[in-house]
Backbone as a chain_set.jsonl record, in Angstrom:
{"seq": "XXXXXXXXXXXXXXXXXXXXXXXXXXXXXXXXXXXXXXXXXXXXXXXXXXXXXXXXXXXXXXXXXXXXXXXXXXXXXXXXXXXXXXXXXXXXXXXXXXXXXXXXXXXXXXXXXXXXXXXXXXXXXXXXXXXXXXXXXXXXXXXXXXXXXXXXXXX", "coords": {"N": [[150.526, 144.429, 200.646], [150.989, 145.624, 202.892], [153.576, 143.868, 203.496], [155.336, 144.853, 201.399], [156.007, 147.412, 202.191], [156.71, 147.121, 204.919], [158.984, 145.637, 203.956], [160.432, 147.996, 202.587], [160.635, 149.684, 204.757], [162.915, 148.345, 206.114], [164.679, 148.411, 204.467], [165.223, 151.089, 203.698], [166.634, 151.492, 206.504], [168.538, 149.909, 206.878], [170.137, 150.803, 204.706], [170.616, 153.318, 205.746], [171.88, 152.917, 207.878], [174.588, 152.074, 207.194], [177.729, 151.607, 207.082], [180.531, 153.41, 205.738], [183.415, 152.727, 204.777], [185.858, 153.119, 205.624], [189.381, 154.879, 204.83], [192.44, 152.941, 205.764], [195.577, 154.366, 207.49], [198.678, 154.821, 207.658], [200.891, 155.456, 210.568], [202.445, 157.065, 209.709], [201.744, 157.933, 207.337], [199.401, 159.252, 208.097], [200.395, 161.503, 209.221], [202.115, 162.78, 207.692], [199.46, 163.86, 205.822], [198.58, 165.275, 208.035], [199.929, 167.465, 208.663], [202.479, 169.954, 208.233], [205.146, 172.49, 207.462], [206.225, 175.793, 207.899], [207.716, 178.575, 207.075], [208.018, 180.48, 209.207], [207.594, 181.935, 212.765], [206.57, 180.127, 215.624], [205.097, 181.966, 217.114], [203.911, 183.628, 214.582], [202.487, 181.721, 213.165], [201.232, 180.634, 215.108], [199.279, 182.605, 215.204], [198.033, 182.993, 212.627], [196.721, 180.412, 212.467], [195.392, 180.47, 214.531], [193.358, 182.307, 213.625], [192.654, 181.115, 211.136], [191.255, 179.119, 211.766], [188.987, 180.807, 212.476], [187.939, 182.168, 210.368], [187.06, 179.894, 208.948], [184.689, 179.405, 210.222], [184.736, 177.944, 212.67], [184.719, 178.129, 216.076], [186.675, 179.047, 218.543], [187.779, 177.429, 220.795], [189.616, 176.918, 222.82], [193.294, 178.204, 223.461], [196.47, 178.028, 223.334], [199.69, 179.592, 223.618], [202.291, 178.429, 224.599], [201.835, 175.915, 224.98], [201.08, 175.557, 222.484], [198.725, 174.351, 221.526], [195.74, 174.375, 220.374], [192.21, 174.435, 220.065], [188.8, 173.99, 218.516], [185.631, 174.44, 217.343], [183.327, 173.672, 215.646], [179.582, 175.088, 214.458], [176.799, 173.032, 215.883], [175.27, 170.857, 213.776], [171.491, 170.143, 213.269], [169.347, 167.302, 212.272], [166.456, 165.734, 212.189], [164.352, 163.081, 212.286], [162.285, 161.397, 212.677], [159.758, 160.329, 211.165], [160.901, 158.107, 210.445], [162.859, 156.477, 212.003], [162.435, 157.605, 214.382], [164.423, 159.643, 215.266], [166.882, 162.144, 216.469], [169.972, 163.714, 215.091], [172.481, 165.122, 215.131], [175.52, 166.936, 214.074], [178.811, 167.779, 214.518], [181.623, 169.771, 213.999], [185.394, 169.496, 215.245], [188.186, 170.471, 215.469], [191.241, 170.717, 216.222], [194.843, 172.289, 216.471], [198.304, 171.858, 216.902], [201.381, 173.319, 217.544], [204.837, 173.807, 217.07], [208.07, 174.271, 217.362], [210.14, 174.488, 214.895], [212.706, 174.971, 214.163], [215.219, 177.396, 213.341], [213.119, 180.528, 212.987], [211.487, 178.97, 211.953], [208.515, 176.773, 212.058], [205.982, 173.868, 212.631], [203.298, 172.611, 211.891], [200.506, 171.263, 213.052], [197.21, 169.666, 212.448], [193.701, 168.298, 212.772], [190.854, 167.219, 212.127], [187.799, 166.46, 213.092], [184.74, 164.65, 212.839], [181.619, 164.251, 214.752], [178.61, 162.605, 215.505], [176.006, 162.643, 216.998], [173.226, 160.818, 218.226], [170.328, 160.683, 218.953], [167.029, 159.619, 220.625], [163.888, 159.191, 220.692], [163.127, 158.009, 222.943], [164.942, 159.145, 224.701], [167.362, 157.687, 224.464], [170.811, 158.284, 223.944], [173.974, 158.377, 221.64], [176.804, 158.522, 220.644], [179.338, 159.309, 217.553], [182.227, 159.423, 216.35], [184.247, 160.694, 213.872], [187.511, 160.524, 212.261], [188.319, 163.148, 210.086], [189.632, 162.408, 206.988], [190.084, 163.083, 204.541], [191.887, 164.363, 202.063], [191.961, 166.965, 200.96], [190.505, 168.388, 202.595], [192.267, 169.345, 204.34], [194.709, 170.209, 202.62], [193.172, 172.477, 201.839], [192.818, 174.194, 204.25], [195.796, 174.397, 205.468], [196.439, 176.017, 202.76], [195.365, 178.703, 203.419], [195.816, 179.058, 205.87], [198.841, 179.316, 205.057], [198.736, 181.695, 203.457], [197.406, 183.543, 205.362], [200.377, 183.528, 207.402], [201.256, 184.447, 205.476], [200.633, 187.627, 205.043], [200.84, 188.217, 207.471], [203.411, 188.756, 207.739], [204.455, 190.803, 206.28]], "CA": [[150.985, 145.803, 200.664], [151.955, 145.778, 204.268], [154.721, 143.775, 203.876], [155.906, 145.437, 200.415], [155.874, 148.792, 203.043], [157.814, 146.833, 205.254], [160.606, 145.882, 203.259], [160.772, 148.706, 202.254], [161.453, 150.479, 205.451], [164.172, 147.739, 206.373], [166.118, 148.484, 203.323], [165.873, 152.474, 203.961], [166.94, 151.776, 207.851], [169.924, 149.325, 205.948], [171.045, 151.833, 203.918], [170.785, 154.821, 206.612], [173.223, 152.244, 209.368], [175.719, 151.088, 206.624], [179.069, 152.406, 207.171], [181.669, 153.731, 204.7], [185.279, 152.141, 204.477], [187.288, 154.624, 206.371], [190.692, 154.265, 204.871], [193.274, 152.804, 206.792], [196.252, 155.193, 207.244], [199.642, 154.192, 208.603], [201.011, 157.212, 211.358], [203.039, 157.738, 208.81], [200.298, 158.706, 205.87], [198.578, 160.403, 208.447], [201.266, 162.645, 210.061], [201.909, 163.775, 205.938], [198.195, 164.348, 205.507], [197.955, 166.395, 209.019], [201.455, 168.279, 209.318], [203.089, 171.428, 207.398], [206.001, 173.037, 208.2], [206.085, 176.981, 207.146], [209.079, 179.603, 207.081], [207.581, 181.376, 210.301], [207.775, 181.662, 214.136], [205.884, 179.949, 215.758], [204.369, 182.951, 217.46], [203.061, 183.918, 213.983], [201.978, 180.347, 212.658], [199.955, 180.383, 215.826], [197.803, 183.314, 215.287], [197.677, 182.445, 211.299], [196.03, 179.371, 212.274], [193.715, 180.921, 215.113], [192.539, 183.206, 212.391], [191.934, 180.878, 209.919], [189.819, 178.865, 212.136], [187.842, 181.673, 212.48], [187.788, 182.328, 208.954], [186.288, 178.531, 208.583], [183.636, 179.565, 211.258], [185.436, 177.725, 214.037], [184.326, 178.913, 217.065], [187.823, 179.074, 219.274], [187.48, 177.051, 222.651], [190.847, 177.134, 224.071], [194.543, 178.424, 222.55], [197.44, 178.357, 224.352], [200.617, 179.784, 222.835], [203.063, 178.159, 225.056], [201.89, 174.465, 224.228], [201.115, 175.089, 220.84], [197.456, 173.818, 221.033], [194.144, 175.429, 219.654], [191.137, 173.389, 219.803], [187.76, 174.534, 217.861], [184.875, 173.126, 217.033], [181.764, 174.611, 214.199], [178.542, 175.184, 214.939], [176.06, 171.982, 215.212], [173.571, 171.106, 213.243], [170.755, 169.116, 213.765], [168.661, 166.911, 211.079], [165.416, 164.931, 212.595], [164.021, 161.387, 211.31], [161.017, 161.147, 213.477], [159.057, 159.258, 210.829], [161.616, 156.724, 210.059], [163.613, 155.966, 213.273], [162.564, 158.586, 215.81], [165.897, 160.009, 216.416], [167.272, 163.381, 215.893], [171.108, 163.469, 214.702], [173.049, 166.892, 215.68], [176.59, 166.816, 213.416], [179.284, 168.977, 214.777], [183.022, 169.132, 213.517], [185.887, 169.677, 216.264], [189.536, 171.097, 215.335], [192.768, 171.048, 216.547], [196.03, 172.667, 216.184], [198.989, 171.789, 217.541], [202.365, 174.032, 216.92], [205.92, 173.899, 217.495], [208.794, 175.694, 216.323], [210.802, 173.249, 214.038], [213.76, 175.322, 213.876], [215.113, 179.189, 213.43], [212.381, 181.03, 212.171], [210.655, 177.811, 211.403], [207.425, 175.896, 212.74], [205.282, 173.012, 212.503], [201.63, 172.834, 212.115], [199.453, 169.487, 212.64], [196.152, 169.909, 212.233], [193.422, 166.852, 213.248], [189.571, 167.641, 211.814], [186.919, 165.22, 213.75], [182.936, 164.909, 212.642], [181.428, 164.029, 215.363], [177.635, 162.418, 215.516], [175.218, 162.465, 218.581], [172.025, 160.369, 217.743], [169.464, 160.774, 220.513], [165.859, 158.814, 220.305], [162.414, 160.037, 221.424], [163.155, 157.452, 224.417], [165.673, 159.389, 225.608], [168.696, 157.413, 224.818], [172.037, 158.546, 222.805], [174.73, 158.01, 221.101], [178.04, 159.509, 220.044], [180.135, 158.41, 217.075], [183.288, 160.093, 215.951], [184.992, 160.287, 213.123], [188.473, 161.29, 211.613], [188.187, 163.289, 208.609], [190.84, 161.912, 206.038], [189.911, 164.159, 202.858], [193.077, 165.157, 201.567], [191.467, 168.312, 200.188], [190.321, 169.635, 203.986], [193.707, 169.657, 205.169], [195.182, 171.125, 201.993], [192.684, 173.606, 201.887], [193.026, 174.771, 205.749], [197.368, 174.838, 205.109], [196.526, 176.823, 201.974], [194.395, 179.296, 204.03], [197.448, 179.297, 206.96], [200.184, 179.774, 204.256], [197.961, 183.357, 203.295], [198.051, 184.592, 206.791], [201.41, 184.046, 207.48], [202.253, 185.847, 204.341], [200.096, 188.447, 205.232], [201.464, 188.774, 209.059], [204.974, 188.637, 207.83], [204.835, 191.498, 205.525]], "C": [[151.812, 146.091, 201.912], [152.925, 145.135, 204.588], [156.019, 144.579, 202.904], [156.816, 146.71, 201.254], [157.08, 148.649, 203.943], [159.484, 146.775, 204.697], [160.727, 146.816, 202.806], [161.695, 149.904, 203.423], [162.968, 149.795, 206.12], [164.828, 148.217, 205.232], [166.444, 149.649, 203.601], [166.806, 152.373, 205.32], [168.619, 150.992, 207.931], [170.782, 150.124, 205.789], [171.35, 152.871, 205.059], [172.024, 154.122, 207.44], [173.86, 152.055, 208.375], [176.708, 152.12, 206.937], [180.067, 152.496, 206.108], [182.764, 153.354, 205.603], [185.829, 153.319, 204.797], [188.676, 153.796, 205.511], [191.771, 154.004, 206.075], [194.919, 153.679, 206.616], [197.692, 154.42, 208.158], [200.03, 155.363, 209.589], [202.059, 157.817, 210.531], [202.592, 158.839, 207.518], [199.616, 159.448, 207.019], [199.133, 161.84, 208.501], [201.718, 163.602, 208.605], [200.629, 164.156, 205.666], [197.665, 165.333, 206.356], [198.876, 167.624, 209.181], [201.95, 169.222, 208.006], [204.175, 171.998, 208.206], [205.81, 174.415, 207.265], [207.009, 177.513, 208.185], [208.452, 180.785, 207.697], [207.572, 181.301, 211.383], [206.988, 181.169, 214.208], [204.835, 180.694, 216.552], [202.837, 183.252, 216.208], [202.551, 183.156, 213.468], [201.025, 180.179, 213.638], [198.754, 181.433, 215.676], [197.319, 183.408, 214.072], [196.739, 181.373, 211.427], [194.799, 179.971, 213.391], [192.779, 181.621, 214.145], [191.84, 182.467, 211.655], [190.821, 179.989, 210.73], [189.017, 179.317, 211.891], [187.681, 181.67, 211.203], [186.984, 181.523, 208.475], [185.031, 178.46, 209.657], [183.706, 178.69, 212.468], [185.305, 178.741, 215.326], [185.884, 178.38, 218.556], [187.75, 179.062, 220.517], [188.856, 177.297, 222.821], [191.738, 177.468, 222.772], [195.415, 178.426, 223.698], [198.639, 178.553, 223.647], [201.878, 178.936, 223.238], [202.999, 176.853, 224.867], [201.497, 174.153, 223.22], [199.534, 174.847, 220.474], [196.153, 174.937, 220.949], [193.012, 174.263, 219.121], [190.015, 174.363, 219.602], [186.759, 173.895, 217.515], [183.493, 174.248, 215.939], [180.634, 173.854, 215.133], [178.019, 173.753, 214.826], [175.016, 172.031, 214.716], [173.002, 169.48, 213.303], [169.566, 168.62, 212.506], [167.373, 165.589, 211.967], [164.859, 164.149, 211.502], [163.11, 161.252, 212.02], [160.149, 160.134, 213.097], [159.797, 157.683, 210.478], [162.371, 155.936, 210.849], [163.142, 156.646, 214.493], [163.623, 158.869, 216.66], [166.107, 161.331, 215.872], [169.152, 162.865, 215.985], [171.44, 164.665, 214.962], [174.568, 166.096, 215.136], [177.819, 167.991, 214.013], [180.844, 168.631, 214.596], [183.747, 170.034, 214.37], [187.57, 169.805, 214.934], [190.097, 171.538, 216.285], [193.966, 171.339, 215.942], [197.079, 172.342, 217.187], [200.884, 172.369, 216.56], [203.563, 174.556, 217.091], [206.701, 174.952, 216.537], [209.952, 174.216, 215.719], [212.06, 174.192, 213.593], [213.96, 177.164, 213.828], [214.357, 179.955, 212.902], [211.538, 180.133, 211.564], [209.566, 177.546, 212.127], [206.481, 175.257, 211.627], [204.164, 172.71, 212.991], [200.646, 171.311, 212.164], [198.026, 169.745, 212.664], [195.449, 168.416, 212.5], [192.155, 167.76, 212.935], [188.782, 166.285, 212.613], [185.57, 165.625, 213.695], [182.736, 163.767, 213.727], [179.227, 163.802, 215.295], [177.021, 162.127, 216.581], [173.691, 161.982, 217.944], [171.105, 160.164, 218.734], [167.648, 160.632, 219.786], [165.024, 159.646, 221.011], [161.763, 159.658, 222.645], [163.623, 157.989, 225.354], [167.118, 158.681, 225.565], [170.043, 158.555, 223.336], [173.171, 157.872, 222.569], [175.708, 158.84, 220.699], [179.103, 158.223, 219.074], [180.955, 159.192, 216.487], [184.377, 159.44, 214.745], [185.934, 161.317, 212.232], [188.266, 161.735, 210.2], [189.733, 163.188, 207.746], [190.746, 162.438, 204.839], [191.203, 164.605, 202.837], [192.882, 166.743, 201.611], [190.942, 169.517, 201.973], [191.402, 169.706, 204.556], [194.724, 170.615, 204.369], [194.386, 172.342, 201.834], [192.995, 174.495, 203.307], [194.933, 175.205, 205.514], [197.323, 175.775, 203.837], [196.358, 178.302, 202.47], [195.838, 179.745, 204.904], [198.413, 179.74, 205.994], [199.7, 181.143, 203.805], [198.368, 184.119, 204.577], [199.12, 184.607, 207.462], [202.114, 184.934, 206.659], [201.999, 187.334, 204.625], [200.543, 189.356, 206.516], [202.965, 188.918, 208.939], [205.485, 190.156, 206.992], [204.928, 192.743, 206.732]], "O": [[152.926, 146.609, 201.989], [153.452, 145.369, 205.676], [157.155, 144.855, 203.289], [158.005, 146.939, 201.034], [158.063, 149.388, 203.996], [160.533, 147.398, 204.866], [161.717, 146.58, 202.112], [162.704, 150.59, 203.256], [163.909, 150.48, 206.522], [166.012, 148.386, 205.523], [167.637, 149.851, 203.822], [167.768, 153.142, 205.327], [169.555, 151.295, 208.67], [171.854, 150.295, 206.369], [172.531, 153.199, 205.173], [173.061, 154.76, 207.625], [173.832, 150.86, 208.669], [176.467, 153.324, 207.026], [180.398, 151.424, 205.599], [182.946, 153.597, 206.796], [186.16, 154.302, 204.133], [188.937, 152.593, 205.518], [191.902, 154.703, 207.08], [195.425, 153.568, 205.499], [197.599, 153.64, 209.106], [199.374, 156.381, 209.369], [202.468, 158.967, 210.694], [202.94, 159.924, 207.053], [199.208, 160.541, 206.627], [198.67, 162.9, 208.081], [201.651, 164.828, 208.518], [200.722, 165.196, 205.014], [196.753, 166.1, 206.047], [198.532, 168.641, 209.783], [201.625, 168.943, 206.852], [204.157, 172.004, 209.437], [205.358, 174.325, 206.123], [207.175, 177.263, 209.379], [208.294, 181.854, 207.108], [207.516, 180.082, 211.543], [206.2, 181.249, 213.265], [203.735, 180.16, 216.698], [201.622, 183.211, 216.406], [201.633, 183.736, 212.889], [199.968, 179.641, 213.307], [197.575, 181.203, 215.945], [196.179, 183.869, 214.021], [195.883, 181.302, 210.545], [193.59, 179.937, 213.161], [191.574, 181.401, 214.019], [190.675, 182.737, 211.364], [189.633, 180.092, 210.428], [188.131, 178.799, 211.21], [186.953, 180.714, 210.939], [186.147, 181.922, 207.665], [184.474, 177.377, 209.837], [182.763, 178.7, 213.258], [185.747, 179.886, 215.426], [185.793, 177.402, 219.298], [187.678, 180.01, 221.299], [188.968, 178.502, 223.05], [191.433, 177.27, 221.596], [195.1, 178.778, 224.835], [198.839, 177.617, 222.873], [202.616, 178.66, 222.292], [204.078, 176.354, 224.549], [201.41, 173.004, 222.787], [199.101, 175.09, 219.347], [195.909, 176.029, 221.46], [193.008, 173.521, 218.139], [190.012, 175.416, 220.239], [186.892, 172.684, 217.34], [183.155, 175.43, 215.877], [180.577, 172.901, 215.91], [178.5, 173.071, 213.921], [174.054, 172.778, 214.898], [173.507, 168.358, 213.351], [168.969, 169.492, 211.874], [167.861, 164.49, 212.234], [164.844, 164.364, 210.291], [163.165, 160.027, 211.912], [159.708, 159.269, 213.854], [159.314, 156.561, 210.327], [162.598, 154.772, 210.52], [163.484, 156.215, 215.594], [163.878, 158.666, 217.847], [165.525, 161.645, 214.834], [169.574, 161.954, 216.697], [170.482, 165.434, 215.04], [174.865, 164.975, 215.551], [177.516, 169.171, 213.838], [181.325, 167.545, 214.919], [183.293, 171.167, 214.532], [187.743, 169.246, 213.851], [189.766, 172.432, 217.064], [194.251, 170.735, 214.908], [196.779, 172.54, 218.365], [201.361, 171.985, 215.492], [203.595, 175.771, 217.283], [206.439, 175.791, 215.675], [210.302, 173.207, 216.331], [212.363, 174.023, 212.412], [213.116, 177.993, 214.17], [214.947, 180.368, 211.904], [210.84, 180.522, 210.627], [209.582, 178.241, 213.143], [206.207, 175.614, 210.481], [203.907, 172.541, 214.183], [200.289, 170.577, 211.243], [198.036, 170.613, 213.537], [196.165, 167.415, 212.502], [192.187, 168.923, 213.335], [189.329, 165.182, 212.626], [185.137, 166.627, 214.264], [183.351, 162.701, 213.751], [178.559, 164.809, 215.059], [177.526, 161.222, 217.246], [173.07, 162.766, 217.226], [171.326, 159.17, 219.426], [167.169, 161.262, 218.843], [165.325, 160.582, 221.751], [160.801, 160.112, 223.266], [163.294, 157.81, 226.527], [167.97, 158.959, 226.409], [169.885, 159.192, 222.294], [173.43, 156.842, 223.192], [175.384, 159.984, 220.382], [179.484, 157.089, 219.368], [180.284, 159.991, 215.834], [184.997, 158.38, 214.653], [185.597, 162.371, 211.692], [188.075, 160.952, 209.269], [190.724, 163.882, 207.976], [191.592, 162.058, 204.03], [191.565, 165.32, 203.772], [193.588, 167.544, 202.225], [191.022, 170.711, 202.262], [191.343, 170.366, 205.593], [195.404, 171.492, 204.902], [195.059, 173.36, 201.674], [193.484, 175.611, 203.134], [195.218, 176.398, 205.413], [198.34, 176.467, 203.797], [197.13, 179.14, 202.004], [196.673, 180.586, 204.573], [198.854, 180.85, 206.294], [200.671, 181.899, 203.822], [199.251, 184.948, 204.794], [199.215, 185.548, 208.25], [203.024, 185.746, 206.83], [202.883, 188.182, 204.504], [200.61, 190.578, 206.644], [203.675, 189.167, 209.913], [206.643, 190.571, 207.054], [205.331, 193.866, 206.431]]}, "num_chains": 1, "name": "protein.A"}
């Protein structure tokens, strides 16, 4: 029985470390998967996108209008394993904006989403592991979201 028990917790502690296949992106596929251009200053493309942070419950650490950037990050949350590893895990996802003006009345929006994992033991040690989110769908959703509030700030 006690080794049945065993293997059993090696296979859960297997499965919990395995890592998913990040795709590999060229900076080309990325810079199309992170970037938008929209028929607005970049004055108002920047406070379209501070907004929508907020909107996505982005809590708005820094902005600066003059270099374009807006970094954010969501609340963390925390999920404990005590009986199976003795670690607690705390998940917290980080956003950036960065936002030029791409021409008269024009600008360009890049966007960069990052989940970020902190795994800290009941020894006392941790860990941090970061990772790019590549979902198509969170980047078109967030530029969908931005293309609203510029419409909205333009009227």
């Amino acid at each position: 029985m006690k080794k049945i028990l065993s293997a059993a917790i090696v296979g859960v502690l297997v499965t919990a470390c395995a890592t998913t296949e990040v795709p590999q992106l060229t900076p080309l596929e990325l810079q199309a998967l992170q970037q938008r251009e929209f028929d607005a200053s970049k004055e108002i493309a920047f406070a379209a996108t501070m907004s929508v942070f907020q909107d996505l419950g982005y809590t708005v650490e820094a902005g600066d209008l003059d270099t374009g950037l807006i970094t954010a990050s969501s609340t963390a949350e925390s999920t404990r394993d005590w009986v199976w590893t003795g670690s607690r895990f705390t998940t917290q996802t980080r956003a950036t904006a960065f936002i030029e003006k791409a021409g008269e009345d024009r600008s360009r929006v890049r966007l960069n989403f990052v989940t970020g994992t902190e795994t800290s033991t009941a020894y006392g040690s941790r860990s941090q592991k970061d990772n790019q989110i590549l979902e198509p769908g969170a980047y078109q959703s967030a530029f969908e979201k931005i293309e609203t509030a510029i419409f909205i700030r333009q009227e």
